[in-house]
Predicted model as a PDB file, atoms N, CA, C, CB and O in Angstrom, pLDDT in the B-factor column:
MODEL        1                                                                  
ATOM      1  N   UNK A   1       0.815  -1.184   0.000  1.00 66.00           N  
ATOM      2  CA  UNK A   1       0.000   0.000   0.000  1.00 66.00           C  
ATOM      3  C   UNK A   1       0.859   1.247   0.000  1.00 66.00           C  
ATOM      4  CB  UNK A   1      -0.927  -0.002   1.185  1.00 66.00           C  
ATOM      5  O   UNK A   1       2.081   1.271   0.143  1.00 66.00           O  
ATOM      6  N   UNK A   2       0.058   2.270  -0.178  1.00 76.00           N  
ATOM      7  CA  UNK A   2       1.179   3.618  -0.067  1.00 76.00           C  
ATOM      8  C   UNK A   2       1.128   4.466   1.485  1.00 76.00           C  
ATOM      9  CB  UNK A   2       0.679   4.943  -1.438  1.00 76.00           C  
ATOM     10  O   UNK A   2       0.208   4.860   2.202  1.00 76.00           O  
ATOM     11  N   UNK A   3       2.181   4.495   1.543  1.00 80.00           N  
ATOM     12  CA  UNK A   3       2.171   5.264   2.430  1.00 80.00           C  
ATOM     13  C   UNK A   3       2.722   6.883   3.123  1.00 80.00           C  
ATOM     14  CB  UNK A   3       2.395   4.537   2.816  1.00 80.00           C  
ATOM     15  O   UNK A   3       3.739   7.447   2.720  1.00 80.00           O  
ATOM     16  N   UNK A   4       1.984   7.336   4.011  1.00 76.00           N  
ATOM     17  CA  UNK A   4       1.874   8.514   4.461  1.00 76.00           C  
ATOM     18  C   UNK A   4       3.261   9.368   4.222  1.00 76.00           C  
ATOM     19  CB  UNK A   4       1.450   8.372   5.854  1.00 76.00           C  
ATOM     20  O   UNK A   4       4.330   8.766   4.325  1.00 76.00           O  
ATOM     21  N   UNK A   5       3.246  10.792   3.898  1.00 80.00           N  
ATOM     22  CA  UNK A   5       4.604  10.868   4.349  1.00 80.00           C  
ATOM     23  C   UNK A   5       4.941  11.410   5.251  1.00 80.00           C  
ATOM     24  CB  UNK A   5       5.296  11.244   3.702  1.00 80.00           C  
ATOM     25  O   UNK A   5       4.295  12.407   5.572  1.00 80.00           O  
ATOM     26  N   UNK A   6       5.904  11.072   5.929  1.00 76.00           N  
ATOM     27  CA  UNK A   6       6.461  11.431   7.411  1.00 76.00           C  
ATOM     28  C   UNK A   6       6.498  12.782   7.883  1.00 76.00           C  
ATOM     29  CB  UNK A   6       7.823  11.026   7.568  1.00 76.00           C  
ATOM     30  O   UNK A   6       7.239  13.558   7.280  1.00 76.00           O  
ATOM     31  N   UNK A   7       5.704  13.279   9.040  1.00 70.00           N  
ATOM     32  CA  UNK A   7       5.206  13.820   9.794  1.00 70.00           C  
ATOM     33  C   UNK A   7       6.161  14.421  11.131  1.00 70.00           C  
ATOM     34  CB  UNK A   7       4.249  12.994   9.975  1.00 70.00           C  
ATOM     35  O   UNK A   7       6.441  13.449  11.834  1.00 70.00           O  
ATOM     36  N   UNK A   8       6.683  15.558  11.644  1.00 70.00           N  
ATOM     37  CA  UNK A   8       7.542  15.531  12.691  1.00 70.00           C  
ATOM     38  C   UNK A   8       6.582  15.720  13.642  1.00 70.00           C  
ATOM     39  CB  UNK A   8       8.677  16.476  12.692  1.00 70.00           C  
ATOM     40  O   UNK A   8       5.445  15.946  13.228  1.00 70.00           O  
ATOM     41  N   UNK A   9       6.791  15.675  14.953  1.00 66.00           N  
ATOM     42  CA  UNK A   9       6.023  15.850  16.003  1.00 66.00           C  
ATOM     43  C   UNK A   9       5.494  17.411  16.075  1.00 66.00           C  
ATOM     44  CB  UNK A   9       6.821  15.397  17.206  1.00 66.00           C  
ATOM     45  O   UNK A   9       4.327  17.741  16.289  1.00 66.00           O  
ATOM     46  N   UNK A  10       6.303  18.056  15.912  1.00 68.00           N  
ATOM     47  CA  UNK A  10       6.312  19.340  15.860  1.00 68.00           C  
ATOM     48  C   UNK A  10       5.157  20.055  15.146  1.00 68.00           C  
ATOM     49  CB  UNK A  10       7.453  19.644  15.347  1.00 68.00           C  
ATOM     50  O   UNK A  10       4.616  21.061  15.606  1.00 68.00           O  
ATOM     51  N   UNK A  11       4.745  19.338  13.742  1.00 68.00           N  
ATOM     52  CA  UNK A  11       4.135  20.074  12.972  1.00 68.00           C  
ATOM     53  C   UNK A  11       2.738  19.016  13.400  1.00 68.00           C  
ATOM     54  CB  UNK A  11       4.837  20.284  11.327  1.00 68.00           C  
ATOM     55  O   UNK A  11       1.585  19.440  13.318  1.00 68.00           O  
ATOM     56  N   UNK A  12       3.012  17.834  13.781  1.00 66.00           N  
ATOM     57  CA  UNK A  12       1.823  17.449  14.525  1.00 66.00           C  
ATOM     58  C   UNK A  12       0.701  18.127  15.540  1.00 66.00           C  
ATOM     59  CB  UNK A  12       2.276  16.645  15.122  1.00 66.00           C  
ATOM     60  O   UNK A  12      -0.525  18.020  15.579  1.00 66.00           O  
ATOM     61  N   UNK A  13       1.646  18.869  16.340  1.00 66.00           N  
ATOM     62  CA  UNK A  13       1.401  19.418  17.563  1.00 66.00           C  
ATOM     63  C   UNK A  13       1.012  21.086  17.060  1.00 66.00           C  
ATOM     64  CB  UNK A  13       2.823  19.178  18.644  1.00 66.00           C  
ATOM     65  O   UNK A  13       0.382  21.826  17.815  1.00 66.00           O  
ATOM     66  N   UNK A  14       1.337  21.394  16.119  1.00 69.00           N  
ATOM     67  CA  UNK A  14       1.423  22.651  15.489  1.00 69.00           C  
ATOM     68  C   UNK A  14       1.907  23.821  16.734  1.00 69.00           C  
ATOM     69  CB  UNK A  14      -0.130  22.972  14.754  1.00 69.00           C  
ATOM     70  O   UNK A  14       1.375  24.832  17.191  1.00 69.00           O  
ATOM     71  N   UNK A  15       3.395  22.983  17.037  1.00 68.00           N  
ATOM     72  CA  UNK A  15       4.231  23.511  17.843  1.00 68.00           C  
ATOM     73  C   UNK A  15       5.178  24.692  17.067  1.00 68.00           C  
ATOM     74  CB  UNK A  15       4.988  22.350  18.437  1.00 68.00           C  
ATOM     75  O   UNK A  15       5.376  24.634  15.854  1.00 68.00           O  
ATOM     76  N   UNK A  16       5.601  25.507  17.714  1.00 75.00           N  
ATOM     77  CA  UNK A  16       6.651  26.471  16.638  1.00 75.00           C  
ATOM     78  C   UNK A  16       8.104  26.022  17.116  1.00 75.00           C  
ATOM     79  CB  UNK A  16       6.476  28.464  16.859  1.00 75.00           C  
ATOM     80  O   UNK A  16       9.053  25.816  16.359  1.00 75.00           O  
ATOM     81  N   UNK A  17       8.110  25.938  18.110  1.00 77.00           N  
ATOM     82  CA  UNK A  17       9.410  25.076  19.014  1.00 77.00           C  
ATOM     83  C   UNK A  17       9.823  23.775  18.791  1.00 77.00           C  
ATOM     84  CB  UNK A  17       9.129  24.903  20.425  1.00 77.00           C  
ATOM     85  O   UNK A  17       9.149  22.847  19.239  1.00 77.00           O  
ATOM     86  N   UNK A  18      10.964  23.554  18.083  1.00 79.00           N  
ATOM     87  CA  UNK A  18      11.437  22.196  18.077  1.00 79.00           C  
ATOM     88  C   UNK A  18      11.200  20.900  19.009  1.00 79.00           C  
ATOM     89  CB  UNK A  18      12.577  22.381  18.116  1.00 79.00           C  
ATOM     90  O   UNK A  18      11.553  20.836  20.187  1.00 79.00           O  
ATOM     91  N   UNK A  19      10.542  19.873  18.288  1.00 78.00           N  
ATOM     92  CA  UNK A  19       9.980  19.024  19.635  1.00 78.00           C  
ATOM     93  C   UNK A  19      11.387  17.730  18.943  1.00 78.00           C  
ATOM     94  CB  UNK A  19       7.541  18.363  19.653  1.00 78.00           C  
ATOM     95  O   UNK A  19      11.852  17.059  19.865  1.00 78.00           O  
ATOM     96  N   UNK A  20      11.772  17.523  18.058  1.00 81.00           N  
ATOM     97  CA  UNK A  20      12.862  16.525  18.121  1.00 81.00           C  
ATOM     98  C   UNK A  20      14.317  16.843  18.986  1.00 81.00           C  
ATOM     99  CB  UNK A  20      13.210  16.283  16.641  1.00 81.00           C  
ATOM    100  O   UNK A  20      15.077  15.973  19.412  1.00 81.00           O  
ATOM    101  N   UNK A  21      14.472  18.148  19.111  1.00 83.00           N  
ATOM    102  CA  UNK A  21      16.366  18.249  20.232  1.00 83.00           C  
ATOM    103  C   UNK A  21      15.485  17.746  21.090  1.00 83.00           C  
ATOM    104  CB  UNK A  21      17.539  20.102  20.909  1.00 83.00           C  
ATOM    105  O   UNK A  21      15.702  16.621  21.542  1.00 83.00           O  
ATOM    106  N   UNK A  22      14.147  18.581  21.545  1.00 81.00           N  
ATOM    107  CA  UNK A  22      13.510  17.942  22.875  1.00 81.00           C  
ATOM    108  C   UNK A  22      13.738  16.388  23.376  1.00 81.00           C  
ATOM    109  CB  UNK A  22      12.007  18.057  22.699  1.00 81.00           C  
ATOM    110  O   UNK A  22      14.184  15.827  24.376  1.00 81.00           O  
ATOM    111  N   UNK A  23      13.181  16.020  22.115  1.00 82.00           N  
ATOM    112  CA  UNK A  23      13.084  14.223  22.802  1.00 82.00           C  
ATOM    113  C   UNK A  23      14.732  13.706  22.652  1.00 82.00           C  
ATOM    114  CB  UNK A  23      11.773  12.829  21.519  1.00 82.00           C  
ATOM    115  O   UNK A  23      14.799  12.661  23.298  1.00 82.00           O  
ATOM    116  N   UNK A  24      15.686  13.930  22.231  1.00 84.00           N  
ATOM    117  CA  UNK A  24      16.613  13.932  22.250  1.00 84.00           C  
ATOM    118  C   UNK A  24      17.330  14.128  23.755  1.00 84.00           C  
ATOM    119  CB  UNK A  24      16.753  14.633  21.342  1.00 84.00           C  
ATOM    120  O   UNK A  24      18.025  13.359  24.420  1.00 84.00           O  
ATOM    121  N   UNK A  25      17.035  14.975  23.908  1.00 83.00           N  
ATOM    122  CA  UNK A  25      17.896  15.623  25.292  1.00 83.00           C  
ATOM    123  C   UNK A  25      17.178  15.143  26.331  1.00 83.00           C  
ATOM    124  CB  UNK A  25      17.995  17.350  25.486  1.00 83.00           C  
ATOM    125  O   UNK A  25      17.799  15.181  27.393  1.00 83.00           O  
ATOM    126  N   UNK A  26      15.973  14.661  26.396  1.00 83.00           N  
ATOM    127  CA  UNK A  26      15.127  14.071  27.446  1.00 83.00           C  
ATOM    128  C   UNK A  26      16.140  12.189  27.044  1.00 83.00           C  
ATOM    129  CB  UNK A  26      12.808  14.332  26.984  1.00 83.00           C  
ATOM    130  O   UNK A  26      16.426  11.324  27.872  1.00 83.00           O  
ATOM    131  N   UNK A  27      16.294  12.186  26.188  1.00 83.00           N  
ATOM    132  CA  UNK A  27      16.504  10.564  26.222  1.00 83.00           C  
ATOM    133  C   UNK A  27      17.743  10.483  27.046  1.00 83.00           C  
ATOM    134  CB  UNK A  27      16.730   9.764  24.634  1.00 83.00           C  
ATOM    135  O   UNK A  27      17.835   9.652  27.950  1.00 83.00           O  
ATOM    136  N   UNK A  28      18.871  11.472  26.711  1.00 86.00           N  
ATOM    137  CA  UNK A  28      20.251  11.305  26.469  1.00 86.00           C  
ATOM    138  C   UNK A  28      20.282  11.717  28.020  1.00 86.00           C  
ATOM    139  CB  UNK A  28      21.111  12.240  25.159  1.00 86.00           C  
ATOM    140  O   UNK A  28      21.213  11.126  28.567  1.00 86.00           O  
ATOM    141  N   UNK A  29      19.540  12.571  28.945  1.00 83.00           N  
ATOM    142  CA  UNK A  29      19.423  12.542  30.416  1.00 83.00           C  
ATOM    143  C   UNK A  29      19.656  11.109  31.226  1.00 83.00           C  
ATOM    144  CB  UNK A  29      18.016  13.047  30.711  1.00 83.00           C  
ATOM    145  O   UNK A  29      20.531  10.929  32.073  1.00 83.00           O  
ATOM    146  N   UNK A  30      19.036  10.486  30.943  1.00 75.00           N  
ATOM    147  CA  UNK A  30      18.978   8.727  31.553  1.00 75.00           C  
ATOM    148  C   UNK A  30      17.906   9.051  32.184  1.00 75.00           C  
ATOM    149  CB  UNK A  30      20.286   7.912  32.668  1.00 75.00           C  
ATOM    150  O   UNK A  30      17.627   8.157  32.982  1.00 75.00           O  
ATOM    151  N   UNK A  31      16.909  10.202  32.219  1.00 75.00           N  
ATOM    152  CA  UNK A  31      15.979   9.773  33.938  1.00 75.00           C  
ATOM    153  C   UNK A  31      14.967   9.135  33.340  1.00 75.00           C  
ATOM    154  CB  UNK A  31      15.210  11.211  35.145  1.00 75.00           C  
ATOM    155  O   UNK A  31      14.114   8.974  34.213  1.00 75.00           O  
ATOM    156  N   UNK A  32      14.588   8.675  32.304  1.00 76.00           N  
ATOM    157  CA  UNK A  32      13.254   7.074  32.021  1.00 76.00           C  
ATOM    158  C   UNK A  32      14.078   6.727  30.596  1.00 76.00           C  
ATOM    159  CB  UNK A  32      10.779   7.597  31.593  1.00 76.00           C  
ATOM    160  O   UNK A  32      14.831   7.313  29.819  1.00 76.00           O  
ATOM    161  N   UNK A  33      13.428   5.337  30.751  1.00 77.00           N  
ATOM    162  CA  UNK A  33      14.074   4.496  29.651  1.00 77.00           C  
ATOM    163  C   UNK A  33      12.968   4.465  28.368  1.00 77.00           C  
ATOM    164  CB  UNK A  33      14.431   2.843  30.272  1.00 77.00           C  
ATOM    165  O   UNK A  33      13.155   3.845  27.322  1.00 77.00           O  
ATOM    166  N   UNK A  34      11.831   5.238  28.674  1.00 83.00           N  
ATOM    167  CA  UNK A  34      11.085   5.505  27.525  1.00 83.00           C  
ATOM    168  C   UNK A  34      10.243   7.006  27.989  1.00 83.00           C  
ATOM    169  CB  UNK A  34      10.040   4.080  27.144  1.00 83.00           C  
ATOM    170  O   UNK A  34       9.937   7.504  29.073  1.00 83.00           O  
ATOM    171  N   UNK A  35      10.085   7.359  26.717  1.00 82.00           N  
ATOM    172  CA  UNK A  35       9.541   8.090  26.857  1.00 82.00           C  
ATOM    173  C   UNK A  35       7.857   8.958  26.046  1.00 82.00           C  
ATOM    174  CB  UNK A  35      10.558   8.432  26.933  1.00 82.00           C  
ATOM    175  O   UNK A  35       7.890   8.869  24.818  1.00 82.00           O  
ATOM    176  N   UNK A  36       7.245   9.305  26.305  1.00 83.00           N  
ATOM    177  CA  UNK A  36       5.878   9.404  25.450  1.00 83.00           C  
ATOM    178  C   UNK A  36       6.259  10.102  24.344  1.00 83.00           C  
ATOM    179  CB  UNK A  36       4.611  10.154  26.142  1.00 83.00           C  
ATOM    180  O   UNK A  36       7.399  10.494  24.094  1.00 83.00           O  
ATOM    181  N   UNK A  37       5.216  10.257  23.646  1.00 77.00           N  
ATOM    182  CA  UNK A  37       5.456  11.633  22.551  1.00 77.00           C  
ATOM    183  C   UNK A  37       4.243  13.060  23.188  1.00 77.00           C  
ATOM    184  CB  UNK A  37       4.825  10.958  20.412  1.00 77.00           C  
ATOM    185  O   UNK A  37       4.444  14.271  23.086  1.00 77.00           O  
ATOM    186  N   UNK A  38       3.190  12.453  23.739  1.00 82.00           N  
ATOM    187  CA  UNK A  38       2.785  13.366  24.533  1.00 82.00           C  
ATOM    188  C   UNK A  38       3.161  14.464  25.823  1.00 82.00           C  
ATOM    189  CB  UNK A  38       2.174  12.814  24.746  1.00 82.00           C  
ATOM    190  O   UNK A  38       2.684  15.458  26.371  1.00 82.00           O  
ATOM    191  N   UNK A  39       4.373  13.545  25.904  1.00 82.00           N  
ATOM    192  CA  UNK A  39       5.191  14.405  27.318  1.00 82.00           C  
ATOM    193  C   UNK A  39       6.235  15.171  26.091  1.00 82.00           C  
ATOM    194  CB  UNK A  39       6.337  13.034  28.943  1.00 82.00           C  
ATOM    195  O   UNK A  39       7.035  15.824  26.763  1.00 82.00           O  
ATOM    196  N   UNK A  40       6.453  15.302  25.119  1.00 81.00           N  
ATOM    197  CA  UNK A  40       7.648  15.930  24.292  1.00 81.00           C  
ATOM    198  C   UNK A  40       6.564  17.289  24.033  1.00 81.00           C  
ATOM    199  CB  UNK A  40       8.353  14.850  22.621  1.00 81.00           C  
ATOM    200  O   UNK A  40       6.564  18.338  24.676  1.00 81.00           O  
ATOM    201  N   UNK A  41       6.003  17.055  23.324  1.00 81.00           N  
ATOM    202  CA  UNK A  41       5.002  18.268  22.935  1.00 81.00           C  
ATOM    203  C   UNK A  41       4.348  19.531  24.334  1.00 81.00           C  
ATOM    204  CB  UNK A  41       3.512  17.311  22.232  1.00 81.00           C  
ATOM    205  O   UNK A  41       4.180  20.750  24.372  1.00 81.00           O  
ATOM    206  N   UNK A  42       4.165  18.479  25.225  1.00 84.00           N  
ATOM    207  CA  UNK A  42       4.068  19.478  26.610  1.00 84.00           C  
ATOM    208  C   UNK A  42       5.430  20.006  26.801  1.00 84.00           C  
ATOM    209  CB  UNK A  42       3.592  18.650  28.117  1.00 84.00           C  
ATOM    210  O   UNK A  42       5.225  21.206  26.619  1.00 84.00           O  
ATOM    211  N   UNK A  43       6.673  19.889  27.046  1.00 83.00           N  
ATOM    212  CA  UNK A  43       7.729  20.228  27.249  1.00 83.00           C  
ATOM    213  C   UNK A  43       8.397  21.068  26.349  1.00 83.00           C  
ATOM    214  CB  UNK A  43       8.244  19.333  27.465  1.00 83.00           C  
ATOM    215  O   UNK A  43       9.366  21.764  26.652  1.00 83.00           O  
ATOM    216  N   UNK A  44       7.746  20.985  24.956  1.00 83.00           N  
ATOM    217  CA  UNK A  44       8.280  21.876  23.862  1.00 83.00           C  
ATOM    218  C   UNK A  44       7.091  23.114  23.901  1.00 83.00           C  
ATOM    219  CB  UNK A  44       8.417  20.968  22.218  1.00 83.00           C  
ATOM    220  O   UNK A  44       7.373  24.151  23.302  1.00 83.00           O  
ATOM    221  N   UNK A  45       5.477  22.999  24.747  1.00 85.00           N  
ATOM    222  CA  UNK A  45       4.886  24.078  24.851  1.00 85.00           C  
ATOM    223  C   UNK A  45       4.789  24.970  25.422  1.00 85.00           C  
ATOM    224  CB  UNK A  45       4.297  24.019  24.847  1.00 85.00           C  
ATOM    225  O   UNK A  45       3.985  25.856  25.134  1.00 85.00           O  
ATOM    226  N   UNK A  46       5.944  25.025  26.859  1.00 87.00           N  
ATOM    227  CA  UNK A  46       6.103  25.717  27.961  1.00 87.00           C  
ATOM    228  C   UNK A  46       6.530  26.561  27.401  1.00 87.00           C  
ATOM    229  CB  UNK A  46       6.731  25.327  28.984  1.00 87.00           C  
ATOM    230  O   UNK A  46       5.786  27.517  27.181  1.00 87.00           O  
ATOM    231  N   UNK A  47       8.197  26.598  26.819  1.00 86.00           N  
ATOM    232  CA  UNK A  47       9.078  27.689  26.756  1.00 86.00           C  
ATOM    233  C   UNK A  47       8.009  28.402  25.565  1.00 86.00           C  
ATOM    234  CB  UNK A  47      10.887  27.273  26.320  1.00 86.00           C  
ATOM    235  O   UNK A  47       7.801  29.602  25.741  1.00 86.00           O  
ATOM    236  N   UNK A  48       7.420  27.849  24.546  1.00 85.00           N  
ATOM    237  CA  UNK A  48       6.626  28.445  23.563  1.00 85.00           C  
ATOM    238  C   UNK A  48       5.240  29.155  23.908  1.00 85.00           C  
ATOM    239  CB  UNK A  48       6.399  27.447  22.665  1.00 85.00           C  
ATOM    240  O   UNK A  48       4.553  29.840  23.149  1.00 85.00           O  
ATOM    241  N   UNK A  49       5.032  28.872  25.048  1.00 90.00           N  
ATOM    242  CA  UNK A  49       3.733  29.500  25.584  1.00 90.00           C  
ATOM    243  C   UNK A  49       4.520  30.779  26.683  1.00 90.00           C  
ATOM    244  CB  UNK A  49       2.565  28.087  26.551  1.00 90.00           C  
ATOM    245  O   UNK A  49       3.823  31.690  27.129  1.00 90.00           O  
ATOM    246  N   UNK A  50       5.718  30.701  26.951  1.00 91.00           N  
ATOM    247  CA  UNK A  50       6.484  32.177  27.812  1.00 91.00           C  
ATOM    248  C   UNK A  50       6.796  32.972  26.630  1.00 91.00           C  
ATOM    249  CB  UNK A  50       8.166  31.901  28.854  1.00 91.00           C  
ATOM    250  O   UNK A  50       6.418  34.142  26.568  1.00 91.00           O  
ATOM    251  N   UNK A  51       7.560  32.341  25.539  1.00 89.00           N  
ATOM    252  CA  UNK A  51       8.106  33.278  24.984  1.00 89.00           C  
ATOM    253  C   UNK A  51       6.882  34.301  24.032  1.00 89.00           C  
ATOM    254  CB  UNK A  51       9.268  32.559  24.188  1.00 89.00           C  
ATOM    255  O   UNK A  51       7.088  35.462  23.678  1.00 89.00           O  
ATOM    256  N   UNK A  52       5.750  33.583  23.793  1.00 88.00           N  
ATOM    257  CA  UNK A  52       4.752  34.339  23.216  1.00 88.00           C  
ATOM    258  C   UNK A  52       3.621  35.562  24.252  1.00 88.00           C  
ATOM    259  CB  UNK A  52       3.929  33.124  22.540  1.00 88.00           C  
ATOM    260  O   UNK A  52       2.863  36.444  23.848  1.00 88.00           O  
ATOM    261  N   UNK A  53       4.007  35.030  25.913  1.00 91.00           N  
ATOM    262  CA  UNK A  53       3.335  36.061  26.657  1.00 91.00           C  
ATOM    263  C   UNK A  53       4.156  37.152  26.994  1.00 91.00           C  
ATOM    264  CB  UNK A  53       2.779  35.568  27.818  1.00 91.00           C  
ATOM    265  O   UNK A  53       3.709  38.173  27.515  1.00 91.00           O  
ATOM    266  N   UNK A  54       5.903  36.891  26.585  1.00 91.00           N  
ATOM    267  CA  UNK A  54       6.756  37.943  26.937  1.00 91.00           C  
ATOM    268  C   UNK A  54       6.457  38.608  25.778  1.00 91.00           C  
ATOM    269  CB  UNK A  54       8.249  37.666  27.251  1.00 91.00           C  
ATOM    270  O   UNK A  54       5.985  39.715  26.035  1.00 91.00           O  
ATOM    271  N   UNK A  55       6.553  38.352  24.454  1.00 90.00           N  
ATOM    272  CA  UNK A  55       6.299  39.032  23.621  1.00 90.00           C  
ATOM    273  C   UNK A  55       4.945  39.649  23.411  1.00 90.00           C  
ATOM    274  CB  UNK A  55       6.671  38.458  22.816  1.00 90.00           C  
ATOM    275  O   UNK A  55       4.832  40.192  22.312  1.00 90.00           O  
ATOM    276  N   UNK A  56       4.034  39.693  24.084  1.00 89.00           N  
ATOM    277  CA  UNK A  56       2.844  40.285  24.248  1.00 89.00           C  
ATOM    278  C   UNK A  56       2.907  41.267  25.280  1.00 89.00           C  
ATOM    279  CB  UNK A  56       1.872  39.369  24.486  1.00 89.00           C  
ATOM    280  O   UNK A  56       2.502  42.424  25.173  1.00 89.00           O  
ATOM    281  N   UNK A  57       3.422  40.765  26.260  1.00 87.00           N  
ATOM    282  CA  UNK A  57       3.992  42.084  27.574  1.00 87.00           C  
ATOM    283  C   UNK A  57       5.007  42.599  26.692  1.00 87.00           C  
ATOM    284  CB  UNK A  57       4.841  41.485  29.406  1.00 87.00           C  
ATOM    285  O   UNK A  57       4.710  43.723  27.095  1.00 87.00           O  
ATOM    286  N   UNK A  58       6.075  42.864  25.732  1.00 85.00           N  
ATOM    287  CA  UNK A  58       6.752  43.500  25.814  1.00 85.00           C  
ATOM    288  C   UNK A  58       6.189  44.703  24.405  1.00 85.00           C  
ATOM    289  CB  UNK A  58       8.020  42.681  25.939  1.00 85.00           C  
ATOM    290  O   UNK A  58       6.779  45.702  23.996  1.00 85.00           O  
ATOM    291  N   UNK A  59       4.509  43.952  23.822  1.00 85.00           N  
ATOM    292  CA  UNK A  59       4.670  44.969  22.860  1.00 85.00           C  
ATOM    293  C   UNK A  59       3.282  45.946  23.454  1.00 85.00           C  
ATOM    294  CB  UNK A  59       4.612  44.297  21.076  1.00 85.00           C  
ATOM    295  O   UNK A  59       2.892  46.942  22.845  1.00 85.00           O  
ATOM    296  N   UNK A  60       2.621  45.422  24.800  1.00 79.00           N  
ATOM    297  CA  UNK A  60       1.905  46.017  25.473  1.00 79.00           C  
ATOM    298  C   UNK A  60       2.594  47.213  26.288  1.00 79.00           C  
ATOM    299  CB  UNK A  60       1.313  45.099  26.153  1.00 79.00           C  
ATOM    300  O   UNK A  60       1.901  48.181  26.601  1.00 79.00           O  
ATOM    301  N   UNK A  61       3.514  47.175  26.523  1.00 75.00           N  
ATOM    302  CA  UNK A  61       4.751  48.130  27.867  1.00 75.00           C  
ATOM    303  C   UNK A  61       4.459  49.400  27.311  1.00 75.00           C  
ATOM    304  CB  UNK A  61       6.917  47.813  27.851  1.00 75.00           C  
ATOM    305  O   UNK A  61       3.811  50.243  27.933  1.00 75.00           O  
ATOM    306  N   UNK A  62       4.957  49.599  26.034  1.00 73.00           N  
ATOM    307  CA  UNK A  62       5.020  51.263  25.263  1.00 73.00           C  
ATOM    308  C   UNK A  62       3.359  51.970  26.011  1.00 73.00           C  
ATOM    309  CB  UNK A  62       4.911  51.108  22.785  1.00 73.00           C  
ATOM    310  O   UNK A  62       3.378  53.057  26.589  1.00 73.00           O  
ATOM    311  N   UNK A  63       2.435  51.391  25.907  1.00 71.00           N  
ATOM    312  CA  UNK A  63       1.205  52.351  26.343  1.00 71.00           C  
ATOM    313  C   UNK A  63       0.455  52.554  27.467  1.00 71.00           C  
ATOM    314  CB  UNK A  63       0.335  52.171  25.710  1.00 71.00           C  
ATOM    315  O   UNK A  63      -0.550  53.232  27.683  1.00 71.00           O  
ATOM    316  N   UNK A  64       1.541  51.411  28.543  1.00 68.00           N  
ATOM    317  CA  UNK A  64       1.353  51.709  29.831  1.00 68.00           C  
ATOM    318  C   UNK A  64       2.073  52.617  30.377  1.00 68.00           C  
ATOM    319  CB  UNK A  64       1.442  50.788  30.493  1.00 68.00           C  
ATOM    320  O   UNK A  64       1.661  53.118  31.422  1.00 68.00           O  
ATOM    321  N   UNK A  65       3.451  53.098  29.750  1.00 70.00           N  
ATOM    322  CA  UNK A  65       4.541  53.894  30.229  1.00 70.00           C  
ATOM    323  C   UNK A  65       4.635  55.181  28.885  1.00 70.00           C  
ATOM    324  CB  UNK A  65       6.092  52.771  30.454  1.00 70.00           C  
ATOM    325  O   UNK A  65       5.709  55.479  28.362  1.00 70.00           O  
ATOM    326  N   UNK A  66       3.723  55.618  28.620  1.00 68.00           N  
ATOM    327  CA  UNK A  66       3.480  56.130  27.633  1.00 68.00           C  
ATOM    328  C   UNK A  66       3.301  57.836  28.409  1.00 68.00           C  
ATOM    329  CB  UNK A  66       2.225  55.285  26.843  1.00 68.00           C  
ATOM    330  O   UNK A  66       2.881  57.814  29.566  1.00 68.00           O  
ATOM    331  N   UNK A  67       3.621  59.299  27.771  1.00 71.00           N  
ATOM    332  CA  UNK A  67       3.575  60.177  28.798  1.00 71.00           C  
ATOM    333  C   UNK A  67       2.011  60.301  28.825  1.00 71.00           C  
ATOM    334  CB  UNK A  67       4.454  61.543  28.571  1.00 71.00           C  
ATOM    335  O   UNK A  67       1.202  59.982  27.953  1.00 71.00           O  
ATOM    336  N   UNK A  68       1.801  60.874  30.115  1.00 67.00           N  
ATOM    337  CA  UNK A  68       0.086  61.362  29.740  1.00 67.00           C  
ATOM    338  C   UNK A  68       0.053  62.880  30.477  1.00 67.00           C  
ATOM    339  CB  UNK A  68      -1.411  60.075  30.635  1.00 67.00           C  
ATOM    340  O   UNK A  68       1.011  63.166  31.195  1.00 67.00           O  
ATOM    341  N   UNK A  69      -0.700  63.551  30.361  1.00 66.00           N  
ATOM    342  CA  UNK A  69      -0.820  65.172  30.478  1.00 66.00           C  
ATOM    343  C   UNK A  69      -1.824  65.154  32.061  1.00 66.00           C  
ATOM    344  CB  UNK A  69      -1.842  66.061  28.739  1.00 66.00           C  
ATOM    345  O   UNK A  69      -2.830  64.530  32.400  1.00 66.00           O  
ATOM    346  N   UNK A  70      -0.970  66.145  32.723  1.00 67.00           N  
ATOM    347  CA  UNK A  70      -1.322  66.683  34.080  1.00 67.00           C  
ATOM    348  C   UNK A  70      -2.314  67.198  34.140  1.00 67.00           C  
ATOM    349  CB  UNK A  70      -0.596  67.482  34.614  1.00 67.00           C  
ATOM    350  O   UNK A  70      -1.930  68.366  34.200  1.00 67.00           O  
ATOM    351  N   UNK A  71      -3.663  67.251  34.182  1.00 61.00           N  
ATOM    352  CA  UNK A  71      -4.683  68.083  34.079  1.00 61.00           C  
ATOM    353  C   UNK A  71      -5.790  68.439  32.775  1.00 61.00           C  
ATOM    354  CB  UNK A  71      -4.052  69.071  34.400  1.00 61.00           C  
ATOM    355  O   UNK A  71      -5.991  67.892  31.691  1.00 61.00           O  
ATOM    356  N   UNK A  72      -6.096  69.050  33.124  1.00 53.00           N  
ATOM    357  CA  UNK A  72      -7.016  69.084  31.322  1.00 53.00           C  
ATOM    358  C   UNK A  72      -7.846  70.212  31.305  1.00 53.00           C  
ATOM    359  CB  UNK A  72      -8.275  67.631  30.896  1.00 53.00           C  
ATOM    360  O   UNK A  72      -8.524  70.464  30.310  1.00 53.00           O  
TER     361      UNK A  72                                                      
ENDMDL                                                                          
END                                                                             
């Protein structure tokens, strides 16, 4: 039969963060001798879920610290 073509976890997960160094560096640790693909995608969504709220705080900052006028 034909088959599918190969799929990374990453674009599975419609992660923006690399989920293969992930499972990599989780293996090459020693702390379990297997590991899910569901625990890779959580672990690749953390840093990707900070770095998208820093970048939302940092393009929110300008109009909280923005000057505003003494009186009116």
């Amino acid at each position: 039969g034909k088959t599918s073509p190969r799929v990374s976890h990453a674009v599975n997960a419609a992660a923006s963060f690399p989920v293969g160094p992930i499972h990599r560096i989780l293996k090459v640790s020693h702390r379990s001798k297997r590991i899910g693909g569901g625990a890779l995608v959580y672990v690749a969504a953390v840093p990707e879920y900070l770095a998208a709220d820093t970048v939302a705080q940092a393009k929110n900052a300008p109009k909280s610290y923005a000057p505003s006028s003494i009186g009116a």
